[in-house]
C-alpha positions as CSV (number, residue, x, y, z in Angstrom):
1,X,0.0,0.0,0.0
2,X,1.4,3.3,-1.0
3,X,-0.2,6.8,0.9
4,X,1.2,10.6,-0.1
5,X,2.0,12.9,3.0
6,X,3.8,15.9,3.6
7,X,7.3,15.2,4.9
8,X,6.5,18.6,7.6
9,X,3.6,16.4,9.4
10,X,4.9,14.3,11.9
11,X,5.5,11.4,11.6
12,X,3.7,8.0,12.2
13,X,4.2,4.4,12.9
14,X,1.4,3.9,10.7
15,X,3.6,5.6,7.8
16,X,5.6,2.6,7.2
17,X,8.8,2.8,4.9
18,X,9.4,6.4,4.1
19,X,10.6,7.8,1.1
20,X,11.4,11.4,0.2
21,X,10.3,12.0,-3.2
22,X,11.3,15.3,-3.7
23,X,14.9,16.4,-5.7
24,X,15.5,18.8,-3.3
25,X,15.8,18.2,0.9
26,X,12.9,20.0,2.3
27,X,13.6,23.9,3.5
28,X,14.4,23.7,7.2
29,X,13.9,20.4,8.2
30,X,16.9,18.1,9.7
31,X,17.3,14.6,8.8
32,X,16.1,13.5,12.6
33,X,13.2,15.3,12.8
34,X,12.0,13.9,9.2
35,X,12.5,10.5,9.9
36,X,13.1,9.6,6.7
37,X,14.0,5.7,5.7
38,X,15.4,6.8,2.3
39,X,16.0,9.8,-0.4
40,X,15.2,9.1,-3.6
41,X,15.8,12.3,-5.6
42,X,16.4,10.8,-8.8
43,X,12.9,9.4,-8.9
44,X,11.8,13.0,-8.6
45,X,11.0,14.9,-11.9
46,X,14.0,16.7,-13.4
47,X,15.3,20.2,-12.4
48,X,13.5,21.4,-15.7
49,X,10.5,19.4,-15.1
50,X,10.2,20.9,-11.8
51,X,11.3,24.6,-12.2
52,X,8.8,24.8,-15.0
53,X,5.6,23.6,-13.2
54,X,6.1,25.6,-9.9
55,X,3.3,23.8,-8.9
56,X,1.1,26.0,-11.1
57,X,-2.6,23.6,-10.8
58,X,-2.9,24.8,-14.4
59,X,-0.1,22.8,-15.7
60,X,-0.8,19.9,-14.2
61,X,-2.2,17.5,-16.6
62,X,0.8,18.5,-18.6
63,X,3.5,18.3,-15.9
64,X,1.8,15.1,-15.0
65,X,2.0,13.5,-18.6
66,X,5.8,14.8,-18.9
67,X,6.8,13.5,-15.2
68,X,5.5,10.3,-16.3
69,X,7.7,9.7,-19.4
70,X,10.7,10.6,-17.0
71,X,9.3,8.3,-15.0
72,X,9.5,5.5,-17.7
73,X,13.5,5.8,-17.7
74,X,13.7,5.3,-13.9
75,X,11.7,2.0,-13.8
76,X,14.5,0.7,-11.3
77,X,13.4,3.2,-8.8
78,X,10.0,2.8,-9.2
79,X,10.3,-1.0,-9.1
80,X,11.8,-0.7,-5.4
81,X,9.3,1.2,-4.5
82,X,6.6,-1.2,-5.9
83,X,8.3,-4.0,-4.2
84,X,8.6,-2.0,-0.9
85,X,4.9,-1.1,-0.8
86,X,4.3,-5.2,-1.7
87,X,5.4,-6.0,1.4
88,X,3.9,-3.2,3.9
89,X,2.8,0.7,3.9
90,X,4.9,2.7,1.8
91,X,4.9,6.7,2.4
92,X,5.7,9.2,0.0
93,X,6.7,12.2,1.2
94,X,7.0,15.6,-0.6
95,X,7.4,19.6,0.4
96,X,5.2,21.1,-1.8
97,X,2.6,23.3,0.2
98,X,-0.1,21.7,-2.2
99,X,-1.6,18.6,-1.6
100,X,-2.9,17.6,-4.8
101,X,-0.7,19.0,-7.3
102,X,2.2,17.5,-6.0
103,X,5.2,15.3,-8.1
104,X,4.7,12.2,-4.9
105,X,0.7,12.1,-5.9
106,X,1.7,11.8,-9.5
107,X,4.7,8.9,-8.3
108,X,1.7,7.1,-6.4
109,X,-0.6,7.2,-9.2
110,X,1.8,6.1,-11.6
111,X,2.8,3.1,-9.6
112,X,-0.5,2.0,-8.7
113,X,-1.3,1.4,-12.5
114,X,2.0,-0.3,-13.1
């Protein structure tokens, strides 16, 4: 099972194996308080990818159709992630202040129809 939450809410036993999905390390947030298990930046959409959606809801469905042809060349990331969340509660975590336009929704979505 795979479930999307902020990386700033605290975290939960009920979060399972945590993954940051985000490029960038969250603003202001130390490694120990994010209780992260791992970092995978390079399943996040490239720096171009990312810089041109700002996280605009009007580009989403566009954003969301390029992130998942990125997606497409990183099928060993997104394999371990599959396999993770096969065996227990997987959490993606991002930064973004928006909850539905967000690169870790797009991850989750894209996994789930794998």
């Amino acid at each position: 099972m795979i479930t999307v939450k902020r990386v700033y809410e605290a975290p939960a036993k009920s979060d399972g194996f945590r993954i940051i999905a985000d490029r960038l390390w969250p603003r202001g947030l130390s490694r120990d308080k994010a209780k992260v298990d791992t970092w995978l930046k390079d399943v996040a959409p490239s720096d171009d990818l990312r810089k041109w959606f700002g996280h605009n809801p009007q580009k989403w469905a566009e954003f969301k159709e390029r992130y998942l042809q990125e997606l497409e060349t990183k099928g060993h990331f997104v394999d371990s992630i599959a396999q993770k969340a096969a065996r227990g509660r997987v959490t993606l975590l991002y930064g973004a202040k928006n909850r539905e336009f967000n690169n870790a929704v797009a991850l989750k979505e894209y996994i789930e129809t794998k």
